[in-house]
PDB file of N, H, CA, C and O in Angstrom:
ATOM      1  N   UNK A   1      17.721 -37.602  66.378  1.00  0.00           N
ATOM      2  CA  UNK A   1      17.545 -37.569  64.957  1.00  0.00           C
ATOM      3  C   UNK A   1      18.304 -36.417  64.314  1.00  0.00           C
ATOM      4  O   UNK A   1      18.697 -36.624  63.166  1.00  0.00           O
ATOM      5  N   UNK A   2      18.561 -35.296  64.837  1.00  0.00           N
ATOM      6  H   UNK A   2      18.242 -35.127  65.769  1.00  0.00           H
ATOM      7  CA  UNK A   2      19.116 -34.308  64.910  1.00  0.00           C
ATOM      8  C   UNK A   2      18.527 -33.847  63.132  1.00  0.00           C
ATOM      9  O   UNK A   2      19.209 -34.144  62.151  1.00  0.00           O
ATOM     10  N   UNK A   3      17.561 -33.312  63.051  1.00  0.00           N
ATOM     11  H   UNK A   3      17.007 -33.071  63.848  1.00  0.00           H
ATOM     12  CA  UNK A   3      16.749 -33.013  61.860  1.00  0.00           C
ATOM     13  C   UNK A   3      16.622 -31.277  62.489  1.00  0.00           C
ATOM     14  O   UNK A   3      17.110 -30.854  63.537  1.00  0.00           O
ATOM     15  N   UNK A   4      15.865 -30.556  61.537  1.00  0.00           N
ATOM     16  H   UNK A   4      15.468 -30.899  60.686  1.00  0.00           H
ATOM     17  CA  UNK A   4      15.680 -28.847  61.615  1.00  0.00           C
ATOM     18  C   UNK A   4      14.683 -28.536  61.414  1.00  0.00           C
ATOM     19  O   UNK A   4      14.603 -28.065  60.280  1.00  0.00           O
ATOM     20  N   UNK A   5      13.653 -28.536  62.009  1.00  0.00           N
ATOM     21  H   UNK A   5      13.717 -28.919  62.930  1.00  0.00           H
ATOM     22  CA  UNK A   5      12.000 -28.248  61.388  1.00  0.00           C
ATOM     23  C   UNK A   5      11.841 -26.666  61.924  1.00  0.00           C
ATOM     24  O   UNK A   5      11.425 -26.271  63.013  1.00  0.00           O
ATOM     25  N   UNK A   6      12.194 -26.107  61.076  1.00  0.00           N
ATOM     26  H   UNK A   6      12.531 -26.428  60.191  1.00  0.00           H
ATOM     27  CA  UNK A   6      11.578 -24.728  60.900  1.00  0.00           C
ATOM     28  C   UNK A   6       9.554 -23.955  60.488  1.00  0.00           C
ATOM     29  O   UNK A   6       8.812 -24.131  59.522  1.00  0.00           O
ATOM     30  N   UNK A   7       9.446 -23.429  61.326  1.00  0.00           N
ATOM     31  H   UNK A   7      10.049 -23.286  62.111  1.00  0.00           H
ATOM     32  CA  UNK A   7       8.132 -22.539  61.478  1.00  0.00           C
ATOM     33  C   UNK A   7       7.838 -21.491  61.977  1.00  0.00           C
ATOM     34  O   UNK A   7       7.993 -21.194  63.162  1.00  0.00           O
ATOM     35  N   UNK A   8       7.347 -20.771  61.059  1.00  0.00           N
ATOM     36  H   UNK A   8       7.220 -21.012  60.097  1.00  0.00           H
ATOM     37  CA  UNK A   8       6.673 -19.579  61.364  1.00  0.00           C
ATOM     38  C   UNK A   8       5.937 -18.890  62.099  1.00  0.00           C
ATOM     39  O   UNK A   8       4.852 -18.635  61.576  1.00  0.00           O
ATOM     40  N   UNK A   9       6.085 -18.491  63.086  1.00  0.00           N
ATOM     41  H   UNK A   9       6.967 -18.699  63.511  1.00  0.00           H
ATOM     42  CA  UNK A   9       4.784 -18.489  64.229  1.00  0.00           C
ATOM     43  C   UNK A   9       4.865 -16.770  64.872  1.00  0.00           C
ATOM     44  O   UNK A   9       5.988 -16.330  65.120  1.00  0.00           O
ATOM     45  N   UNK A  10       3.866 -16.040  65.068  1.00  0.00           N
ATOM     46  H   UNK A  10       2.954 -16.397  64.867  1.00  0.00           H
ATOM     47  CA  UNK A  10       4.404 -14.859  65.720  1.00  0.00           C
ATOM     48  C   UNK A  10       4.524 -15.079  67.172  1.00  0.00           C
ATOM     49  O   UNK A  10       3.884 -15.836  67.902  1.00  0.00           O
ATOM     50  N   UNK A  11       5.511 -14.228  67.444  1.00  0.00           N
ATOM     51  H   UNK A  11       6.031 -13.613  66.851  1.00  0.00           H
ATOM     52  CA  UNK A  11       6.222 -14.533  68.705  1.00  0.00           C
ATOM     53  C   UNK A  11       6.304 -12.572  68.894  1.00  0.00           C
ATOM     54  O   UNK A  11       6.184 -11.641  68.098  1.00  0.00           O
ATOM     55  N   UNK A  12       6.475 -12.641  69.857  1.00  0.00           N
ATOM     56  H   UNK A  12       6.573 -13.397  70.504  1.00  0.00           H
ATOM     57  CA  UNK A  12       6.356 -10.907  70.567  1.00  0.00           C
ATOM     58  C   UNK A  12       8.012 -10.572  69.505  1.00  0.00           C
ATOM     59  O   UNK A  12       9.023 -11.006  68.954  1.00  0.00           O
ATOM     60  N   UNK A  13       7.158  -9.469  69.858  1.00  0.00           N
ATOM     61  H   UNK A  13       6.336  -9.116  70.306  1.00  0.00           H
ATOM     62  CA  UNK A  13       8.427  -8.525  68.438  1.00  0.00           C
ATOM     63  C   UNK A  13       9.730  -8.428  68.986  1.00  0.00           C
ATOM     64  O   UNK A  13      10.708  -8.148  68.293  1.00  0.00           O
ATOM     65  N   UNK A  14       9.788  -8.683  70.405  1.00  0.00           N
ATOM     66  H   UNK A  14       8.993  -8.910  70.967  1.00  0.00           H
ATOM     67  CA  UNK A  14      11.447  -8.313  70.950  1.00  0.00           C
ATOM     68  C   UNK A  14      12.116  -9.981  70.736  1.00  0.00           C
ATOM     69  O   UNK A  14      13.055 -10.309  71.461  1.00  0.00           O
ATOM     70  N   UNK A  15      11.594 -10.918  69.764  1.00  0.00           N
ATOM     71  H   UNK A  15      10.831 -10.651  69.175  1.00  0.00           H
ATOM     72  CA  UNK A  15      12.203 -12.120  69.544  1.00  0.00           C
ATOM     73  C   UNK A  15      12.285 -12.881  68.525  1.00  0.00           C
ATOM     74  O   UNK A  15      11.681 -13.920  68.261  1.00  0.00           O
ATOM     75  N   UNK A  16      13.129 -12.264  67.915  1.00  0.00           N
ATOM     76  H   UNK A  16      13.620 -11.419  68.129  1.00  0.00           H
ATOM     77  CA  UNK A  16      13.303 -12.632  66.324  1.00  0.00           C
ATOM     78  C   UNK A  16      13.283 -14.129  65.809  1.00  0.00           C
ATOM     79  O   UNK A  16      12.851 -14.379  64.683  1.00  0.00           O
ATOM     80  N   UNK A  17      13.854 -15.324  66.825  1.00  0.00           N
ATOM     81  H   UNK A  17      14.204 -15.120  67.740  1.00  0.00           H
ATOM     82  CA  UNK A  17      13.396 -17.004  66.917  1.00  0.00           C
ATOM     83  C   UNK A  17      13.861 -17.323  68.025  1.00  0.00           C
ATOM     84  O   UNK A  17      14.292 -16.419  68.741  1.00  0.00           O
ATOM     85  N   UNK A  18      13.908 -18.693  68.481  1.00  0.00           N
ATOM     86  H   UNK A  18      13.558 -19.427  67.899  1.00  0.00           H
ATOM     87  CA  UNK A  18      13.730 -19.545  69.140  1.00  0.00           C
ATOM     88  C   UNK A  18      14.428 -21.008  68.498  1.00  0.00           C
ATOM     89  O   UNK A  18      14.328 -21.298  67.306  1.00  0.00           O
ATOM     90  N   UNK A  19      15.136 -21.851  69.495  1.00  0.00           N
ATOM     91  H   UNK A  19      15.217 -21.615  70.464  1.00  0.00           H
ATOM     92  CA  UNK A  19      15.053 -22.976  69.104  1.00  0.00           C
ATOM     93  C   UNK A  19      14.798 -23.787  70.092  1.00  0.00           C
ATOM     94  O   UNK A  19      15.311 -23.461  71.162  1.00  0.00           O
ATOM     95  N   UNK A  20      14.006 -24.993  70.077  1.00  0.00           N
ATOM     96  H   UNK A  20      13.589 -25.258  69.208  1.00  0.00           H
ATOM     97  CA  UNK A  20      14.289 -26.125  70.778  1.00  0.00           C
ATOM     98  C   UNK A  20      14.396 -27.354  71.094  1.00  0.00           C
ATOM     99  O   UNK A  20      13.280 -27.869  71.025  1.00  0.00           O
ATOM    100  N   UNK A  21      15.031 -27.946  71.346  1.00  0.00           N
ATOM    101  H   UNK A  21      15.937 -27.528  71.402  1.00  0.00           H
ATOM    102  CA  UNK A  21      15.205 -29.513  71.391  1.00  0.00           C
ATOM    103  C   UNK A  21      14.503 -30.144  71.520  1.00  0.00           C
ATOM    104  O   UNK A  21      13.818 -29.843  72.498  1.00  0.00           O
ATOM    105  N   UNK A  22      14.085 -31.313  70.858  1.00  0.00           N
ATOM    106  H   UNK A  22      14.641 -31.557  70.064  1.00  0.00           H
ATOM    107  CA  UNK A  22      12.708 -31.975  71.289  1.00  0.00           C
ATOM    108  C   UNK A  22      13.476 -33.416  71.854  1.00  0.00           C
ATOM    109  O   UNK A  22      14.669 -33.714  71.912  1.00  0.00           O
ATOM    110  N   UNK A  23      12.243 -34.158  72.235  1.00  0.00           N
ATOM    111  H   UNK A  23      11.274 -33.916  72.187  1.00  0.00           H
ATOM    112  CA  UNK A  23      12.370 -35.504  72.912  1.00  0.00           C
ATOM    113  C   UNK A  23      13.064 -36.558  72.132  1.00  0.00           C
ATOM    114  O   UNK A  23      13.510 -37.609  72.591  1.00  0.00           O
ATOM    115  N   UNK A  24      13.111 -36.076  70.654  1.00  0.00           N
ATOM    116  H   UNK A  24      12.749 -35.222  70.281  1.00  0.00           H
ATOM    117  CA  UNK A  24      13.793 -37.154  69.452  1.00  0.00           C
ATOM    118  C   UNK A  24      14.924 -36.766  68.895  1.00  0.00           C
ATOM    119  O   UNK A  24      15.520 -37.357  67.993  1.00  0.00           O
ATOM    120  N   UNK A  25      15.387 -35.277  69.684  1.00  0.00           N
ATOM    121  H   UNK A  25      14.903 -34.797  70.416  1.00  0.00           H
ATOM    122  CA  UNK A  25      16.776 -34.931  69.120  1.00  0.00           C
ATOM    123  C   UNK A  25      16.610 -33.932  67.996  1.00  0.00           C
ATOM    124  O   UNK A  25      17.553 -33.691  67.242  1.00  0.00           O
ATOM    125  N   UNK A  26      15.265 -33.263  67.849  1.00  0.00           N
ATOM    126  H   UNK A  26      14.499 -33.459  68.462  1.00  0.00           H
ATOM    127  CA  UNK A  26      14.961 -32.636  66.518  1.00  0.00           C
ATOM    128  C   UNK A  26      15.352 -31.500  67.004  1.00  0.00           C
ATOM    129  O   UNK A  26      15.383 -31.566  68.233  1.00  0.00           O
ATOM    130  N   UNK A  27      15.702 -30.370  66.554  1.00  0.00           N
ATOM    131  H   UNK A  27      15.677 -30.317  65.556  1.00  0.00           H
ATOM    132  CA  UNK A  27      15.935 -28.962  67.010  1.00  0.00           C
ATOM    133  C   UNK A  27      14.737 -27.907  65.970  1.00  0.00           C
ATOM    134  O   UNK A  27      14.969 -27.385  64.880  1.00  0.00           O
ATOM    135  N   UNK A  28      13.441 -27.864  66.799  1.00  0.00           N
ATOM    136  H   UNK A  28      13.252 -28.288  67.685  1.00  0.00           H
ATOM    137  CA  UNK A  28      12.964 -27.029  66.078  1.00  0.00           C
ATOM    138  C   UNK A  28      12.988 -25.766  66.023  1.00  0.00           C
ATOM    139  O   UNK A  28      13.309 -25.491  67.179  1.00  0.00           O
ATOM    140  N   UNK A  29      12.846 -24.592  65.369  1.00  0.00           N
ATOM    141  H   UNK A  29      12.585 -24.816  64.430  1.00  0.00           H
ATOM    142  CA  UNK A  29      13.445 -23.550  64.985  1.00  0.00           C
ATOM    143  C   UNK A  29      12.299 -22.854  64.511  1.00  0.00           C
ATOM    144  O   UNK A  29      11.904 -22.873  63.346  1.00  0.00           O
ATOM    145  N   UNK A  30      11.605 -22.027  65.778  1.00  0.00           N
ATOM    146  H   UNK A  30      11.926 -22.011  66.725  1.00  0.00           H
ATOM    147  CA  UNK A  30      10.518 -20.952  65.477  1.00  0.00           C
ATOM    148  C   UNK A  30      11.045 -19.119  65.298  1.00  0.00           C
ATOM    149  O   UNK A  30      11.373 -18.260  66.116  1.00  0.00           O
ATOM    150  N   UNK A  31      10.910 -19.145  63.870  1.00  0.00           N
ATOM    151  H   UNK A  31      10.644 -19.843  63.205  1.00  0.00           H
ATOM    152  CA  UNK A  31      11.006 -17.645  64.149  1.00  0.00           C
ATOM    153  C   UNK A  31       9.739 -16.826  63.642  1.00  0.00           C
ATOM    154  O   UNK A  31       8.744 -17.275  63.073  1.00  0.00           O
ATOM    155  N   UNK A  32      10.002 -15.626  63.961  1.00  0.00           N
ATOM    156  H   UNK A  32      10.811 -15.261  64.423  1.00  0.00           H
ATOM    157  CA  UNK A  32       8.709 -14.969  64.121  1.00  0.00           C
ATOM    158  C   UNK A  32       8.337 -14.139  62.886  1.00  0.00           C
ATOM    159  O   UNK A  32       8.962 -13.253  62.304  1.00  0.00           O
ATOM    160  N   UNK A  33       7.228 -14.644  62.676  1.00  0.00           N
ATOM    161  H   UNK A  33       6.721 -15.364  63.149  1.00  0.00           H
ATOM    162  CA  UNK A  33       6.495 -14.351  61.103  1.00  0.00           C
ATOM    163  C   UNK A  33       5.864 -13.093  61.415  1.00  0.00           C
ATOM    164  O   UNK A  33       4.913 -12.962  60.644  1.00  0.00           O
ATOM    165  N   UNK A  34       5.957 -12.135  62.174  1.00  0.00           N
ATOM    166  H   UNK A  34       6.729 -12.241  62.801  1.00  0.00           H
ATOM    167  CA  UNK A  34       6.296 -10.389  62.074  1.00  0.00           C
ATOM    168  C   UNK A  34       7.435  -9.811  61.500  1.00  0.00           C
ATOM    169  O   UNK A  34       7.546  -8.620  61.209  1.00  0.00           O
ATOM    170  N   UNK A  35       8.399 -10.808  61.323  1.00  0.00           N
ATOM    171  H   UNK A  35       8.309 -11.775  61.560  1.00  0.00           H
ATOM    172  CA  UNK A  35       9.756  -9.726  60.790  1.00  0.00           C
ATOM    173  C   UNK A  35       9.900 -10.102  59.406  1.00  0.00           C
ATOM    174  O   UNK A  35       9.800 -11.259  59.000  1.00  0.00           O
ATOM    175  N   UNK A  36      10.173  -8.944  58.591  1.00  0.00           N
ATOM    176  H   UNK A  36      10.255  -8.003  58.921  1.00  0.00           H
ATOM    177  CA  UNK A  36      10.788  -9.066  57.205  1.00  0.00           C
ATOM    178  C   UNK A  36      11.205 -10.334  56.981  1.00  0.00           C
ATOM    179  O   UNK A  36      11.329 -11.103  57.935  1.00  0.00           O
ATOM    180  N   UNK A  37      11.453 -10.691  55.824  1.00  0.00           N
ATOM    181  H   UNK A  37      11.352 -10.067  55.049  1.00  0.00           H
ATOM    182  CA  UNK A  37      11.986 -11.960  55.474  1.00  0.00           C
ATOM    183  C   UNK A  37      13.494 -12.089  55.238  1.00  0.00           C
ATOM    184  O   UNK A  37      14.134 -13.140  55.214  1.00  0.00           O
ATOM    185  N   UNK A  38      14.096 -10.452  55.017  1.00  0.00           N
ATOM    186  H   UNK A  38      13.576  -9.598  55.036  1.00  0.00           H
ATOM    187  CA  UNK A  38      15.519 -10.493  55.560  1.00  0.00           C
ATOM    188  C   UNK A  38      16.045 -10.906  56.800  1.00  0.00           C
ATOM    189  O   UNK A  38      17.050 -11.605  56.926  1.00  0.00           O
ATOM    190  N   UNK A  39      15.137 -10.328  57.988  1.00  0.00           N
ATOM    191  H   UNK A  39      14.320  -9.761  57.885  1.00  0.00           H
ATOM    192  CA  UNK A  39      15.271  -9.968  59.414  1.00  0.00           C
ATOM    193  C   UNK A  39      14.812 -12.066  59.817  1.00  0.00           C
ATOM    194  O   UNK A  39      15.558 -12.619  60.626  1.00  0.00           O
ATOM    195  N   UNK A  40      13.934 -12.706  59.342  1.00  0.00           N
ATOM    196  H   UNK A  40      13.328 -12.257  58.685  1.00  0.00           H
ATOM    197  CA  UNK A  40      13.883 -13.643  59.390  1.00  0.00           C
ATOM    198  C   UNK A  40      14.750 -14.790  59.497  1.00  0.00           C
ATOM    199  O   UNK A  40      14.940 -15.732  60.267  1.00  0.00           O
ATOM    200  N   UNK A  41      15.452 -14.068  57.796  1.00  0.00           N
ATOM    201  H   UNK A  41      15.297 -13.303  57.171  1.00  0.00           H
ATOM    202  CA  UNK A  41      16.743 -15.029  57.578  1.00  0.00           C
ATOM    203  C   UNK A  41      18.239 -15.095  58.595  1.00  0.00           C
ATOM    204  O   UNK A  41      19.009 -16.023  58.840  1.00  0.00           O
ATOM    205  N   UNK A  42      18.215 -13.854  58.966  1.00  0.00           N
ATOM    206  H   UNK A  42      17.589 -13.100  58.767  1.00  0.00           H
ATOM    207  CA  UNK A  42      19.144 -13.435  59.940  1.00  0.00           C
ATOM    208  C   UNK A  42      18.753 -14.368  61.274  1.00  0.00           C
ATOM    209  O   UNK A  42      19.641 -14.930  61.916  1.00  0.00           O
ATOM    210  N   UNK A  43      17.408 -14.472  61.612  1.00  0.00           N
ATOM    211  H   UNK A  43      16.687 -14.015  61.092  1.00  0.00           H
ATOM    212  CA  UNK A  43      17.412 -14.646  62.668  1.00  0.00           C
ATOM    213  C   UNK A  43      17.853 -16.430  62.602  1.00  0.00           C
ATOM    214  O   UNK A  43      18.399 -17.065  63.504  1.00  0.00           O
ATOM    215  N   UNK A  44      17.366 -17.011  61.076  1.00  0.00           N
ATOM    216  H   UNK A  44      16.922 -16.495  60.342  1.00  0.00           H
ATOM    217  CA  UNK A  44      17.520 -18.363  60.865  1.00  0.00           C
ATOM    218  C   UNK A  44      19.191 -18.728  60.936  1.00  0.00           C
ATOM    219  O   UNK A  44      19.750 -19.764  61.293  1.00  0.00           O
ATOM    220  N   UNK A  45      19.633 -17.693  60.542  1.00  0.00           N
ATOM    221  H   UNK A  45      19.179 -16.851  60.251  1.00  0.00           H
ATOM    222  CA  UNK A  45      21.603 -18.175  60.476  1.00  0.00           C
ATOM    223  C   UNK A  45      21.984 -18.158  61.779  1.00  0.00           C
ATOM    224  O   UNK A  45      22.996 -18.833  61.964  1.00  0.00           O
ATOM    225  N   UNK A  46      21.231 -17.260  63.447  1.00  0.00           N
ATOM    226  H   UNK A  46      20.409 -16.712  63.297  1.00  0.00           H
ATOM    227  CA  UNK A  46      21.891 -17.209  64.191  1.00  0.00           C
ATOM    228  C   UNK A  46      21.042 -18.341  65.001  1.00  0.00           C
ATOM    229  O   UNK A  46      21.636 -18.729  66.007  1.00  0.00           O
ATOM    230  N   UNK A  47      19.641 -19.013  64.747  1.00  0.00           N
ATOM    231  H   UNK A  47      19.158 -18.697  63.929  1.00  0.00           H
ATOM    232  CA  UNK A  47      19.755 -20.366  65.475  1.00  0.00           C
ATOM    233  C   UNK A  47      20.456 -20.981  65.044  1.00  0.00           C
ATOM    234  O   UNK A  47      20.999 -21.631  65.937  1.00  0.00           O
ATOM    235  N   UNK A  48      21.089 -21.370  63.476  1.00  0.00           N
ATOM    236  H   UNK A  48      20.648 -20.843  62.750  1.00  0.00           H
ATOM    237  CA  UNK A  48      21.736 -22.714  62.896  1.00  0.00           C
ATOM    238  C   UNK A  48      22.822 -22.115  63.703  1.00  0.00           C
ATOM    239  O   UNK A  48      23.464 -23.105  64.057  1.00  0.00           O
ATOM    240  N   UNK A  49      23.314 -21.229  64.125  1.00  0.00           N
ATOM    241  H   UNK A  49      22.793 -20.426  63.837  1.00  0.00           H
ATOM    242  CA  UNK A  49      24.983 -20.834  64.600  1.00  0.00           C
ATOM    243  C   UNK A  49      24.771 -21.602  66.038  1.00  0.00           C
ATOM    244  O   UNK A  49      25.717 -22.340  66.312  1.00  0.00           O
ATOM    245  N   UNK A  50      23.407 -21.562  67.290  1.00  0.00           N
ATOM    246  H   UNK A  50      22.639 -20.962  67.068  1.00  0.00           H
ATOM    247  CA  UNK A  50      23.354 -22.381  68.318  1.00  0.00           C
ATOM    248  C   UNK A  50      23.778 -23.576  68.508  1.00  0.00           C
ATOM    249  O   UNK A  50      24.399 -24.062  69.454  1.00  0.00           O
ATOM    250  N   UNK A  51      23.094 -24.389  66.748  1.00  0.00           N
ATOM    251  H   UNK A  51      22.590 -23.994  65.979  1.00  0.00           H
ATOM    252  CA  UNK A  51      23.098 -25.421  67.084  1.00  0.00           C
ATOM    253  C   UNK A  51      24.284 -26.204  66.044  1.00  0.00           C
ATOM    254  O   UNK A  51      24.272 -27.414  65.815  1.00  0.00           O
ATOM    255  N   UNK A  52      25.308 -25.214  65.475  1.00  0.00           N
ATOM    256  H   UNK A  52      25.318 -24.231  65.662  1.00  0.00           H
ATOM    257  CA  UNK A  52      26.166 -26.079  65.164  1.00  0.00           C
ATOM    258  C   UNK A  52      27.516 -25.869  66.417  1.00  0.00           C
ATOM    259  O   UNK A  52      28.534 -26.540  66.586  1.00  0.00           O
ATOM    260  N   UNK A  53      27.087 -24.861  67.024  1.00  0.00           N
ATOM    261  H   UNK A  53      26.260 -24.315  66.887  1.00  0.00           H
ATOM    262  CA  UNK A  53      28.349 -24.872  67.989  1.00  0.00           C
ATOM    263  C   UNK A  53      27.776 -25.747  69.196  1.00  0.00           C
ATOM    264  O   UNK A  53      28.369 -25.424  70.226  1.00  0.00           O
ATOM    265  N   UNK A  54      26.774 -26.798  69.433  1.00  0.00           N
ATOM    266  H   UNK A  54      26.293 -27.060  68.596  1.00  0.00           H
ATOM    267  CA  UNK A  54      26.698 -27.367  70.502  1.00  0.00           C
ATOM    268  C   UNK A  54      25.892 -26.622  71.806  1.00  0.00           C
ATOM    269  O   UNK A  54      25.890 -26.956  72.991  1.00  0.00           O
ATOM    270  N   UNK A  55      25.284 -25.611  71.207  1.00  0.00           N
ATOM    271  H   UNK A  55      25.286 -25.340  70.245  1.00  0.00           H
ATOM    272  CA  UNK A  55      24.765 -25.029  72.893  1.00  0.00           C
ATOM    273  C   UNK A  55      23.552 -25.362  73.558  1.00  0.00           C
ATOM    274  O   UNK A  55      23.028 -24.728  74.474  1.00  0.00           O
ATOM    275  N   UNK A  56      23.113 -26.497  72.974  1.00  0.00           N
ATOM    276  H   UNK A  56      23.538 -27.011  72.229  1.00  0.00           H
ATOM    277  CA  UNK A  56      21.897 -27.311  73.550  1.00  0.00           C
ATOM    278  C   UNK A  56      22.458 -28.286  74.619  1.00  0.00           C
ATOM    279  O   UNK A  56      21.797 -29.038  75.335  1.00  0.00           O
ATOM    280  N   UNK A  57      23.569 -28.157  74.596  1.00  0.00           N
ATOM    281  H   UNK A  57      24.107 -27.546  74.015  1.00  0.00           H
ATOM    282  CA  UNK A  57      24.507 -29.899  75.774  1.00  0.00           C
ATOM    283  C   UNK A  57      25.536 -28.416  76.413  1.00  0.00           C
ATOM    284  O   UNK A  57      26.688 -28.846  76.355  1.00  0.00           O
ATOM    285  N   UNK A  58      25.576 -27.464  76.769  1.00  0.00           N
ATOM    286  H   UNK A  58      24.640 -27.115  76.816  1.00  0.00           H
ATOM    287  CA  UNK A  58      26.837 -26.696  77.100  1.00  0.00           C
ATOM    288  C   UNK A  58      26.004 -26.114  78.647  1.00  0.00           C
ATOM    289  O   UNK A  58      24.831 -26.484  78.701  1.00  0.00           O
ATOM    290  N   UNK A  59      26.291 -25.613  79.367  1.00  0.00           N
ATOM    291  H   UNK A  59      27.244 -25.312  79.323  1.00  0.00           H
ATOM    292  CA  UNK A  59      25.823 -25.042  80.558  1.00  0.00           C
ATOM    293  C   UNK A  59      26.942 -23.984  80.874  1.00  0.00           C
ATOM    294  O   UNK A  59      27.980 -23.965  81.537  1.00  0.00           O
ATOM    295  N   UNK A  60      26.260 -23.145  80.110  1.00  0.00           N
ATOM    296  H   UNK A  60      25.418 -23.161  79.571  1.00  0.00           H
ATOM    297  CA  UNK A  60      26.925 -21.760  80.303  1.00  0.00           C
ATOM    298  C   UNK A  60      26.081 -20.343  80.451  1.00  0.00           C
ATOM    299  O   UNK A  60      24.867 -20.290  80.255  1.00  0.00           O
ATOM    300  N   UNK A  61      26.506 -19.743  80.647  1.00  0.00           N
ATOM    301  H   UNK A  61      27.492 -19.787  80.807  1.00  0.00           H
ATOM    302  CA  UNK A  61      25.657 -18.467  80.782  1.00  0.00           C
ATOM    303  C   UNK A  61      25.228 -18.022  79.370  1.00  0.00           C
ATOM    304  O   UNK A  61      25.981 -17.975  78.397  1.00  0.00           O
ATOM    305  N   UNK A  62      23.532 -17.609  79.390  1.00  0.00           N
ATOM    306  H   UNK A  62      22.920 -17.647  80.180  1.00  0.00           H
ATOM    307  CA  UNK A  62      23.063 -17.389  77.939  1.00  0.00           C
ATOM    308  C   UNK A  62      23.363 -16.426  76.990  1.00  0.00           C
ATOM    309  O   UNK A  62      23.217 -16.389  75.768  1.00  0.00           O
ATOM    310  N   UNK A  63      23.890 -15.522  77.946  1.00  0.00           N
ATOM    311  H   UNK A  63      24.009 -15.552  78.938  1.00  0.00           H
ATOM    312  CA  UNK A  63      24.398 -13.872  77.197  1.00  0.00           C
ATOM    313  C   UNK A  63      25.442 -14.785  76.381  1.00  0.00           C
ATOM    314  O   UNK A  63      25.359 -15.066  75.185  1.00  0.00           O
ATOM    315  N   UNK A  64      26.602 -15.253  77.426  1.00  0.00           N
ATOM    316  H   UNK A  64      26.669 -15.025  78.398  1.00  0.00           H
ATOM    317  CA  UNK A  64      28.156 -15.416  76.141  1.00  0.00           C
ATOM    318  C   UNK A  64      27.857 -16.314  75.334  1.00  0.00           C
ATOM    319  O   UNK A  64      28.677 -16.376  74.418  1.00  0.00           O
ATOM    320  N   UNK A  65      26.746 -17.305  75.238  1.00  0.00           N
ATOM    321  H   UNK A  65      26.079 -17.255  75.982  1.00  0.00           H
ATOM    322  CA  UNK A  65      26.063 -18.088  74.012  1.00  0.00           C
ATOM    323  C   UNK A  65      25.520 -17.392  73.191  1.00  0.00           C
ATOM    324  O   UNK A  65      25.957 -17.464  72.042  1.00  0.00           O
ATOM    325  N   UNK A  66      24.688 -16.721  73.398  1.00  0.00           N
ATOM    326  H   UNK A  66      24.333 -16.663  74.331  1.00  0.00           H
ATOM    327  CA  UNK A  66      23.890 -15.942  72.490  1.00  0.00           C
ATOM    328  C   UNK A  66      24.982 -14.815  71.682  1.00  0.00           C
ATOM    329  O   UNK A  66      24.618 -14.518  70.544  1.00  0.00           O
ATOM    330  N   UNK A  67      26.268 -14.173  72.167  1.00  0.00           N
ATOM    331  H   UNK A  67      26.563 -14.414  73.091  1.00  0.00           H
ATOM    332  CA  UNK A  67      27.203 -13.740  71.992  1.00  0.00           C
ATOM    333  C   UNK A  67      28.197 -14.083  70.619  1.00  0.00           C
ATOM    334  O   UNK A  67      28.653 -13.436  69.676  1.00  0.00           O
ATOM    335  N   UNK A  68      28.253 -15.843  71.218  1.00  0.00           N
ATOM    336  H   UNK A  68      27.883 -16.369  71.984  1.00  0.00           H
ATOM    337  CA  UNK A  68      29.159 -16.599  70.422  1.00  0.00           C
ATOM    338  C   UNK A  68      28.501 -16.477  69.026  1.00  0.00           C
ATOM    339  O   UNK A  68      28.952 -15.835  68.078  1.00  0.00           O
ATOM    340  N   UNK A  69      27.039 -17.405  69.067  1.00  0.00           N
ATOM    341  H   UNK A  69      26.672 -17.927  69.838  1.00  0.00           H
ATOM    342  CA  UNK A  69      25.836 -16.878  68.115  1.00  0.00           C
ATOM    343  C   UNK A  69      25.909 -16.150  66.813  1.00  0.00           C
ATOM    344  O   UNK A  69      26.020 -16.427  65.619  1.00  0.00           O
ATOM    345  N   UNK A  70      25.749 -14.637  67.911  1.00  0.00           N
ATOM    346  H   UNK A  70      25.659 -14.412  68.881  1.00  0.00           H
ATOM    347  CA  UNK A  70      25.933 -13.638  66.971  1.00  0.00           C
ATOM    348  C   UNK A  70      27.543 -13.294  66.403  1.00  0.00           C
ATOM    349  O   UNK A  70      27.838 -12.447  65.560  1.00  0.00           O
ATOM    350  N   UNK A  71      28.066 -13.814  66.815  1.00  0.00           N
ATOM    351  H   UNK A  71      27.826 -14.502  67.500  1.00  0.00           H
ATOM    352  CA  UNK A  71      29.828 -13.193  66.312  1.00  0.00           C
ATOM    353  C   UNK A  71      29.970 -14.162  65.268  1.00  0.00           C
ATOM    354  O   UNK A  71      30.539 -13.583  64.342  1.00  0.00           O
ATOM    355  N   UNK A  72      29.739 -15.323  64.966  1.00  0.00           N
ATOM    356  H   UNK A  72      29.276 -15.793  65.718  1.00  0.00           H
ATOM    357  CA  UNK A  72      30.001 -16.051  63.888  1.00  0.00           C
ATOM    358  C   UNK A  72      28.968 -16.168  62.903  1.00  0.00           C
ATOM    359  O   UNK A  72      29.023 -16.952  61.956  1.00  0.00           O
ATOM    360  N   UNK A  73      27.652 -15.068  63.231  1.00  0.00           N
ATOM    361  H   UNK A  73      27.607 -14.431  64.000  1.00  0.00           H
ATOM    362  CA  UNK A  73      26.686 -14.798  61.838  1.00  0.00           C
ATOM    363  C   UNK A  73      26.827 -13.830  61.368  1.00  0.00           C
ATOM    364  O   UNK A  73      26.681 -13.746  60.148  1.00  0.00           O
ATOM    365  N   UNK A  74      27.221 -12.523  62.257  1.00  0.00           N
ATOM    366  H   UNK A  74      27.339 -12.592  63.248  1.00  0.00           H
ATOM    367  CA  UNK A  74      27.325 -11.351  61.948  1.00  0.00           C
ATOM    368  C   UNK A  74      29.240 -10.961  61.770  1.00  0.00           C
ATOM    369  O   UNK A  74      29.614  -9.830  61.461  1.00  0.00           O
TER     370      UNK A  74
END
């Protein structure tokens, strides 16, 4: 379905979000409702950066994903 359901959830402070693929193709997108709502948004541009570069289908090491990530939000 490839849809974006975003939610708020606290998650331990060393993890600003999360995304993950569900069984219908949805990519949901938890970030953690401890951080500012700047620090939030940041964290929301660098899941959409996961999942427009494809790294849900890629098998690569998570650092140079998470890498790629951050170099095209920041």
């Amino acid at each position: 379905m490839d849809s974006m359901i975003i939610r708020k959830v606290d998650l331990p402070i060393e993890v600003d979000g999360i995304t993950v693929l569900d069984e219908n193709g949805d990519y949901n997108i938890y970030l953690n409702s401890r951080l500012s709502y700047d620090s939030q948004a940041d964290a929301f541009r660098h899941e959409v950066e996961h999942v427009r570069q494809g790294h849900f289908y890629r098998y690569e090491d998570i650092k140079v994903l998470e890498e790629q990530a951050e170099y095209n939000v920041g």
